[in-house]
VEXROLO-313610 format. One record per atom (N, C-alpha, C): residue in one letter; x, y, z. Coordinates in steps of 0.02 Angstrom, whole numbers, plus 50000, padded with zeros to 5 digits. Atoms other than C-alpha are relative to their C-alpha. Last residue first. Layout:
AXYZ;...
//
This chain:
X499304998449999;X541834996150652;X500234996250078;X499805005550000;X539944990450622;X501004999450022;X500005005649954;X539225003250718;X500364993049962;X499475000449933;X540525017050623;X499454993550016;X500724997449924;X539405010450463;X500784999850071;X500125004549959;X541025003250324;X499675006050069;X500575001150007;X541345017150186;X499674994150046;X500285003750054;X543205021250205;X499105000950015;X500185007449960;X543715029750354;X499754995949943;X499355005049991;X544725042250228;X499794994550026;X500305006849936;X543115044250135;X500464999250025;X499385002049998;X543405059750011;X499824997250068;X499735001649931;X541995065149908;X500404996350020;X499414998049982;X542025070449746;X500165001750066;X499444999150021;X540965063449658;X500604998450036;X499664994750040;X539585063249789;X500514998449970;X500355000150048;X538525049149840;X500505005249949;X499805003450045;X539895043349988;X499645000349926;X499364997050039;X539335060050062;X500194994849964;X500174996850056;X537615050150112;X500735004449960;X500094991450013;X538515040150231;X499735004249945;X499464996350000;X538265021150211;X499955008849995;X499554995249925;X537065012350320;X500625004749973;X499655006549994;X536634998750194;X500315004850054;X500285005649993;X534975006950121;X500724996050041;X500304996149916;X535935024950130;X499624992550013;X499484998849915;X537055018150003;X499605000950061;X499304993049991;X535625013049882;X500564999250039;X499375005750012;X534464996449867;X500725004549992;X499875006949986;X532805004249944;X500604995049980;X500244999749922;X533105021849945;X499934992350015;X499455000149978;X533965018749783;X499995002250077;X499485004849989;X532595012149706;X500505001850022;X500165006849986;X531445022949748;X500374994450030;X500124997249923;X532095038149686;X499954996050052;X500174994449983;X532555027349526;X499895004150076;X499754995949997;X534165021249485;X499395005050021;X499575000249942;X533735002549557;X500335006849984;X500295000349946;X532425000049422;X500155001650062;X500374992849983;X533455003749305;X499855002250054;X500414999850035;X534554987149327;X499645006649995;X500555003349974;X536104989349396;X499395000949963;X500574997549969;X537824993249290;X499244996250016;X500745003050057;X539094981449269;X499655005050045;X500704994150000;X540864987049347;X499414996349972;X500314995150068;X542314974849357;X499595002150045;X500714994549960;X543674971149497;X499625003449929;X500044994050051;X545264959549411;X499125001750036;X500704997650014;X546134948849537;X499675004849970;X500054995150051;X547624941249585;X499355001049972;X500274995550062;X547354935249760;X500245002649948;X499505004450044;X548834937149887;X499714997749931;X499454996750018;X547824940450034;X500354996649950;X499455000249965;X546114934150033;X500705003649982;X499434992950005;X544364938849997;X500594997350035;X499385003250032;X543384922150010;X500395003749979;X499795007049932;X541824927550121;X500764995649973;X499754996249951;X541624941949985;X500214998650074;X500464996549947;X541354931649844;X500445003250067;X499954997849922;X542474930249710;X499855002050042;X500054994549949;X542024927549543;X500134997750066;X500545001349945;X542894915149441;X499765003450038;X500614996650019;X543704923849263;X499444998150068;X500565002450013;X545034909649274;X499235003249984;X499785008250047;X546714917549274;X499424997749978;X499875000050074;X546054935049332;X500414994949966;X499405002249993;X544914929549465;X500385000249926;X499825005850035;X543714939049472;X500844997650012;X499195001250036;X542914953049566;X500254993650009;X499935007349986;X541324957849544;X500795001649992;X498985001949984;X540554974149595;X500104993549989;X499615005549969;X538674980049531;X500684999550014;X499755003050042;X537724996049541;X500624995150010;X500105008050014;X536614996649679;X500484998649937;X500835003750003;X537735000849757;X499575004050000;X500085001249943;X539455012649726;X499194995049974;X500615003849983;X540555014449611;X499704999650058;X499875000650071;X542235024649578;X499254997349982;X500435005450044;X541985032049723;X499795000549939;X500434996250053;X543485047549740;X499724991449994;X500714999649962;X544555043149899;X499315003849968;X499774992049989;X546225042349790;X499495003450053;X499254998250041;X545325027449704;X500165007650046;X499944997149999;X543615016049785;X500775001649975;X499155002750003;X542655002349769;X500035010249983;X499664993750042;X540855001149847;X500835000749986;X500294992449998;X539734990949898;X500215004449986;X499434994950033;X540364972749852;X499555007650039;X499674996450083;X539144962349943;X500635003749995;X500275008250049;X538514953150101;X500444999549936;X500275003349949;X539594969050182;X499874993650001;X500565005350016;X540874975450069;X499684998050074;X500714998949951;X541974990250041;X499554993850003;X500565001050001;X543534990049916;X499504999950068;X500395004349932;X544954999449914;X499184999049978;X500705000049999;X545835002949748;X499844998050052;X499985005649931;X547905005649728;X499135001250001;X500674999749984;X548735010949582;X499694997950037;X500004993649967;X550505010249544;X499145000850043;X499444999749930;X550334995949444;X500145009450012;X500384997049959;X548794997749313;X500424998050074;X500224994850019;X549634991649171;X499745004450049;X499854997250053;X550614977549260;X499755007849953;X499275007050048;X549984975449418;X499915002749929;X500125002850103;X548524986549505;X500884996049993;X499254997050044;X548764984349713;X499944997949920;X499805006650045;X546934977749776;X500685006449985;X499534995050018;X546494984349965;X500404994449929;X499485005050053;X545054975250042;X500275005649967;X499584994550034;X543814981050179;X500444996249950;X499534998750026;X542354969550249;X500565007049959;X499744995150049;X540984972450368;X500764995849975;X499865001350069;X540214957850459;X500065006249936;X500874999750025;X539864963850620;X500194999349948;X500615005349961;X541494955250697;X499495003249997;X500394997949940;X542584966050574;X499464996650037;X500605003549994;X543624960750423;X499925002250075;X499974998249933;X545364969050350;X498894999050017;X500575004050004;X545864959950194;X499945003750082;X500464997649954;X547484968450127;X499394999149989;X499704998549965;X548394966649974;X500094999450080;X500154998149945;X547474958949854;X500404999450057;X499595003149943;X548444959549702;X499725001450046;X499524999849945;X547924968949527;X500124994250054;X499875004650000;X546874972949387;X500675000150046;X499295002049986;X545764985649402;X500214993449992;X499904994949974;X544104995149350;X500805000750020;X499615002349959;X543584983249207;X500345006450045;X499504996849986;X542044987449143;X500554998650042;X499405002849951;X540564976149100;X500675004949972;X499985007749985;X539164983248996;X500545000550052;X499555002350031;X538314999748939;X500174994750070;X499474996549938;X537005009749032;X500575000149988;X500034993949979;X535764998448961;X500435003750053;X499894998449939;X536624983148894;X499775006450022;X500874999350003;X536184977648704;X500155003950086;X500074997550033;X538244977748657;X499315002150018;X500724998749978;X538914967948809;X499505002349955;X500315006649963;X540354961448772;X499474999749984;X500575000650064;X540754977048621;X499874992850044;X500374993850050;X541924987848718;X499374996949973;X500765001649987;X542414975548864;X499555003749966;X500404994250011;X544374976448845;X499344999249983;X499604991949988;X545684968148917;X499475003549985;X499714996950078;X544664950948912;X500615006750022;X500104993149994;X544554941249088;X500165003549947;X499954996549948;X544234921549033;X500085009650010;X499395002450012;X543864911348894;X500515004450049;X499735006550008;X542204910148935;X500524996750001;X499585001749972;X541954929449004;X500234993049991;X499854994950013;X540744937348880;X500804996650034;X499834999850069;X539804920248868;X500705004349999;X499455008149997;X539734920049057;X500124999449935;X499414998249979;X539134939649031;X500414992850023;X499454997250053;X537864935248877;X500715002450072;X499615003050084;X537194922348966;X500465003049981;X499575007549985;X536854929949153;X500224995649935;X499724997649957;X535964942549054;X500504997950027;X499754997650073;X534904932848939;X500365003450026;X499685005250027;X534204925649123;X500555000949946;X499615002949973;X533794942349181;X500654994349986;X499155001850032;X532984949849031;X500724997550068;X500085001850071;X531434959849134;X500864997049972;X499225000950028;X531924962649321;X500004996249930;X499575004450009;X529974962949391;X500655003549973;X500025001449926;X528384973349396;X500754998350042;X500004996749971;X528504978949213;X500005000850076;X499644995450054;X528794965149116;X500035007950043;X499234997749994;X528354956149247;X500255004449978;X499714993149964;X526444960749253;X500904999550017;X500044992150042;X525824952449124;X500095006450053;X499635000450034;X526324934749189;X500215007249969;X500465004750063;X525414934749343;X500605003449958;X500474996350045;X526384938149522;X499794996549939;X500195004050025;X527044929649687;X499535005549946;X500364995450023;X527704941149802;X500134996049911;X500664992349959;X528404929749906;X500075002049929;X500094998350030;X529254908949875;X499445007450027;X500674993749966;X530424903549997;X499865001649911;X500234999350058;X531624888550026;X499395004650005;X500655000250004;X532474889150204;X499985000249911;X499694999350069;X534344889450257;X499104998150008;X499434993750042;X535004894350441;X499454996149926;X499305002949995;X534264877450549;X500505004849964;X499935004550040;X532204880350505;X500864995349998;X500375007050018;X531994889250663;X500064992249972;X499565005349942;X533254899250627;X499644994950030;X499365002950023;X532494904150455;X500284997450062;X500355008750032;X530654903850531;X500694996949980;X500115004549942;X531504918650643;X499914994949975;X499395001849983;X532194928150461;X499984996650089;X499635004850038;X530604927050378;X500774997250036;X500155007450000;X529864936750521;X500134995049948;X499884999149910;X530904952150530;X499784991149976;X499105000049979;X531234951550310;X499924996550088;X500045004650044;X528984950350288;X500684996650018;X499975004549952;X528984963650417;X500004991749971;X499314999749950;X529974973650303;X499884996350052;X499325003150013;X528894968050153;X500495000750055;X499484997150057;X527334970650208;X500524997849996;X499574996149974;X526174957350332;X500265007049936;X500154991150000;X524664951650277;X500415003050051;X500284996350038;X525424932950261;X499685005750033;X500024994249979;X526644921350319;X499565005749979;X500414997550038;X526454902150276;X499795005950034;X500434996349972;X527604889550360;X499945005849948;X500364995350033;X528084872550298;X499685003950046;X500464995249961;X529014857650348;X500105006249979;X500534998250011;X529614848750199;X499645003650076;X500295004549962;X531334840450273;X499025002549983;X499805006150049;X532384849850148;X499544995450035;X499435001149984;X531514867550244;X499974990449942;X500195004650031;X529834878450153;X500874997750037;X499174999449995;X529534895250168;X499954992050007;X499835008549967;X527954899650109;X500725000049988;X499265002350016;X527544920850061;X500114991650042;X499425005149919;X525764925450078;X500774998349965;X500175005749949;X526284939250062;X499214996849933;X499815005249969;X527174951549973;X499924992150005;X500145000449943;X525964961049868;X500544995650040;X500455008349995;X526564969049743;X500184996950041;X500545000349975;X526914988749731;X499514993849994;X500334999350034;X528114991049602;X499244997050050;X499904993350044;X529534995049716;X499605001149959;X500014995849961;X529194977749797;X499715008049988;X501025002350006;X529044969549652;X499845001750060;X500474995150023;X530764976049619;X499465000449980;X500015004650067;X531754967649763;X499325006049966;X499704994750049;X532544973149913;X500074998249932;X500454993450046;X531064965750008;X500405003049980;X500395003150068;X532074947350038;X499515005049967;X500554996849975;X533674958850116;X499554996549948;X499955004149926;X535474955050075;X499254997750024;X500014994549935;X535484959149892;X499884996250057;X499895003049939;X536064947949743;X499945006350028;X499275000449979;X535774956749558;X499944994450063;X499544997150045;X534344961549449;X500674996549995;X499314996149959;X533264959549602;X500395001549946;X500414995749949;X531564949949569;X500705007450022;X500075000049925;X531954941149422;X500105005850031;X500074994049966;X531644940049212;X500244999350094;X499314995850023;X531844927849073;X499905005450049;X500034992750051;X530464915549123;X500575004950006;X499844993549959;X530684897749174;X500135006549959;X499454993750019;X529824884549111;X500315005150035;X500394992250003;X528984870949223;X500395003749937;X500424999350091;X529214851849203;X499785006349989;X500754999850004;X529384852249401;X499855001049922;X500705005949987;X531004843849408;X499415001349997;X499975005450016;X531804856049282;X499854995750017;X500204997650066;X531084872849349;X499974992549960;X500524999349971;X531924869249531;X499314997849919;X500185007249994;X533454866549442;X499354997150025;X499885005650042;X533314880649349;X500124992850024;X500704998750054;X532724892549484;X500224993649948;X500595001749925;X534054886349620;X499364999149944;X500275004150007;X535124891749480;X499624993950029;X500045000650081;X534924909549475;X500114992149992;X500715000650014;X534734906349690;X499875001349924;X500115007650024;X536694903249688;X499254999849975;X499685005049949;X537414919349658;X499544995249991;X499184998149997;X536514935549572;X500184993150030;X499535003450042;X534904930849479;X500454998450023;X499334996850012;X533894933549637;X500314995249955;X500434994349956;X531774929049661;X500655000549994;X499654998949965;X532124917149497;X499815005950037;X499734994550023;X530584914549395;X500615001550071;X499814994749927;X529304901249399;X500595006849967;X499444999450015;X528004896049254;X500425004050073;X499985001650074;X526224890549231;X500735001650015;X499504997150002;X525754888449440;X500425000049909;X499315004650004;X524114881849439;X500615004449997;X499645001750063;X522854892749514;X500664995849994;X500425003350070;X521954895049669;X499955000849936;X500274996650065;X523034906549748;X499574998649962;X500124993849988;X523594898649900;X499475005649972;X500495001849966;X523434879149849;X499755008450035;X500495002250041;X524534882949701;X499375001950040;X500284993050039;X525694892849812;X499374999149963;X500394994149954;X525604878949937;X499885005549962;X500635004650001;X525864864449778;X499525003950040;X500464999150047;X527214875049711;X499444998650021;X500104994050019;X528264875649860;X499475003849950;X500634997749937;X527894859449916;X499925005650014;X500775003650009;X528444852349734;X499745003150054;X500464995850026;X530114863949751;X499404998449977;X500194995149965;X530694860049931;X499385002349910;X501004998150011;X530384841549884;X499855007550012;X500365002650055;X532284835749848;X499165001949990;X500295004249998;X532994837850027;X499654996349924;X500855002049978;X534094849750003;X499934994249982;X499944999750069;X536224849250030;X499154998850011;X500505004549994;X536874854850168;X499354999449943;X499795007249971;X538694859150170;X499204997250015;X499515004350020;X538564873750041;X500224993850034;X500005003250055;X537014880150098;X500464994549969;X500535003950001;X537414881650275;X499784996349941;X499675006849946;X539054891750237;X499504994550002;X499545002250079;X537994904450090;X500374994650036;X499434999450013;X536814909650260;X500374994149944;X499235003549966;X535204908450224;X500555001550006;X499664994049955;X533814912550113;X500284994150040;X499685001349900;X533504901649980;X500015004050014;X499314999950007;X532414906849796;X500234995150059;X499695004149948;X530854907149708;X500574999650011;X499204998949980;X529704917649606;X500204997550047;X499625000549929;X528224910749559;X500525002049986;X499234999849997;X527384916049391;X500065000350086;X499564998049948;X525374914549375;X501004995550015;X499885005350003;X524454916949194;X500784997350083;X500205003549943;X523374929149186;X500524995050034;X499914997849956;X524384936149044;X499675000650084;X500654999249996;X524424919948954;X500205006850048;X500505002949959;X526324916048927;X499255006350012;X500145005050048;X527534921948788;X499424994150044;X500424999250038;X527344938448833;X499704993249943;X500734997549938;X528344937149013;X499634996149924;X500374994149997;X529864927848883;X499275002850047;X500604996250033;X530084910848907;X500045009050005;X500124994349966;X531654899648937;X499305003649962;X500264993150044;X531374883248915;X500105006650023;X500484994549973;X532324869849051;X499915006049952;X499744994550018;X533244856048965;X499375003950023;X499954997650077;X532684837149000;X500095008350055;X500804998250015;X532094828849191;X499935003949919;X500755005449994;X533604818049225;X499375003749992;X500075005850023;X534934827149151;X499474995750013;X500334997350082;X534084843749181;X500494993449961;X500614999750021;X534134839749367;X499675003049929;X500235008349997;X535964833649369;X499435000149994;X499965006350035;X536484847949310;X499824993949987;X500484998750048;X535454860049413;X500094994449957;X500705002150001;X536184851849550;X499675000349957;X500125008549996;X537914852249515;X499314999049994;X500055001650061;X537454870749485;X500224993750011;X500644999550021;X536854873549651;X500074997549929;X500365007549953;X538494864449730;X499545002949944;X499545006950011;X539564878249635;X499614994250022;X500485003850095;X538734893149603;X500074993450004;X499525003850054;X539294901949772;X499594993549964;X499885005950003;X538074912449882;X500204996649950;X500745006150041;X536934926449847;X500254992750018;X500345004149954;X538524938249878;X499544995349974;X499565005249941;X540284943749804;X499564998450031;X499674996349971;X539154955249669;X500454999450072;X499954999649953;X538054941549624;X500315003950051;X500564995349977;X537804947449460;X499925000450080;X499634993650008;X539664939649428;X499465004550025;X499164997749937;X539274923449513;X499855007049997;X500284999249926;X537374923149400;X500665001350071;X500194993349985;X538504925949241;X499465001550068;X499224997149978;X539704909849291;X499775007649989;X499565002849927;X538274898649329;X500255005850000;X500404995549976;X537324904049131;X500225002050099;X500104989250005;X538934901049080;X499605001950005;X499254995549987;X539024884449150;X499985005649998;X500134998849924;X537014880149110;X500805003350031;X500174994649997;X537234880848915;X500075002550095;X499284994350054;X538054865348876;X499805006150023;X499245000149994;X537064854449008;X500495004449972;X499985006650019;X535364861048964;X500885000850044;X499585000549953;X534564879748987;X500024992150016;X500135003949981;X533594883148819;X500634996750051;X499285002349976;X533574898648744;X499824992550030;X500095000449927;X531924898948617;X500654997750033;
//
């Protein structure tokens, strides 16, 4: 059984960054936290779906918020007892185990610290794969479970409780309670039983986030042939290594970024695309990637990902690949976590299409 403790929690930190694809919010405060809540409450279990009752009910839980808010205000200590206690009191059942509602960025260990004061386990699976902007671009959604009720929950315990809505009005009105609440809320939706992750859910999350902070410990490899080895799709790819050049940012929150390769990959020049996220990197005006599959880019001294609110000039930086979970290649899923989900032109799907405006929505330009 894995078991998420002081030694292990780092590199589980540093593969939730990278899934984060420059969003979800930075590792850094949350994992203080976790730390300190698996020193004082013991090492958080991981479980497998199959290793619990399949009745047996899994919360998923995360923040919403802006990633600024988080990082200068730190919770209250009760979001995840009054989280459990309303779901409890919702459902009429105990709550046997939670489950991260996004691996990518800080909410992967939101779950583990959350997990460690409540004496819970946490199961190897979450709602997204990755970090997305949106709390229905998740794949319990896509599998047809129910939203609501969904509790949102601020450091000060006030509590509101949304229900027979869907998921998009689930996003409208989650995101008023959030200003409301001051920018940053605790939320648990679409609340399922054990025997339906495996299939409902983002199976092997956690084990995930391991093997790529593992993969990266000693920092950016050259070559990523055998990181990953179990990886559907195959693993972490390095696309460039280079020099951010150019950081060009837009008052609707679009980003652009321009990396110059260095040594092996000098001459070469990659633009990137980002909104919350990475969205798409590009060569010669041929996408190399696009969402949902993931973008991180690191820092190539230290391997730290680099969110997309910290893009600067001057940067050295290495841009991988990781492909997205299935779930996010089918019809489905890419209507809900695709290009066309983020406003980008359907031509950006093709090969061998050629973006000179880059990939940033004219309204956000």
């Amino acid at each position: 059984m894995t078991l998420l403790d002081g030694g292990t929690l780092p590199t589980f930190a540093r593969g939730c960054a990278v899934l984060g694809s420059g969003g979800g919010g930075g590792v850094d405060v949350v994992l203080a936290a976790a730390l300190q809540a698996v020193a004082d409450h013991g090492p958080v279990p991981v479980l497998q779906p199959e290793d619990l009752d399949a009745t047996a009910l899994v919360m998923p839980c995360g923040v919403i918020g802006s990633p600024a808010v988080g990082a200068e205000r730190i919770g209250g200590g009760t979001e995840a007892q009054v989280l459990r206690d309303t779901v409890e009191r919702l459902h009429g059942a105990p709550v046997a185990a939670l489950m991260s509602s996004e691996i990518g960025g800080s909410n992967g260990c939101h779950a583990v610290a959350w997990a460690a004061r409540l004496g819970l386990p946490l199961v190897d699976a979450d709602a997204m794969g990755r970090a997305f902007p949106r709390m229905n671009q998740n794949a319990m959604e896509l599998a047809g479970i129910a939203p609501t009720p969904c509790v949102l929950t601020d450091e000060r315990g006030r509590t509101v409780v949304l229900d027979h809505v869907d998921g998009r009005w689930l996003e409208r009105l989650a995101r008023g309670v959030l200003e409301a609440f001051g920018g940053q809320a605790a939320t648990s939706e679409y609340v399922l039983r054990a025997g339906q992750v495996r299939t409902a859910a983002v199976p092997g999350s956690v084990s995930r986030a391991l093997a790529i902070g593992t993969a990266l410990a000693d920092g950016v490899p050259d070559e990523f042939s055998n990181t990953l080895p179990d990886e559907p799709g195959g693993g972490l790819d390095r696309l460039i290594t280079g020099k951010i050049s150019t950081v060009d940012r837009t008052g609707a929150g679009a980003t652009a970024a321009i990396v110059e390769g260095l040594g092996p990959d000098a001459g070469r020049l990659l633009r990137l695309e980002a909104q919350s996220e990475y969205l798409a990197a590009f060569e010669d005006g041929r996408p190399l990637i696009l969402v949902p599959d993931i973008i991180a880019v690191l820092d190539t001294r230290t391997a730290a990902a680099i969110d997309v609110e910290r893009l600067r000039y001057g940067l050295r930086v290495s841009v991988l690949a990781l492909p997205c979970a299935p779930v996010w290649n089918t019809p489905e899923g890419r209507r809900l976590g695709g290009p066309a989900a983020f406003g980008l032109d359907a031509a950006v799907t093709s090969s061998s299409a050629v973006m000179p405006g880059g990939v940033i929505p004219e309204t956000a330009r």
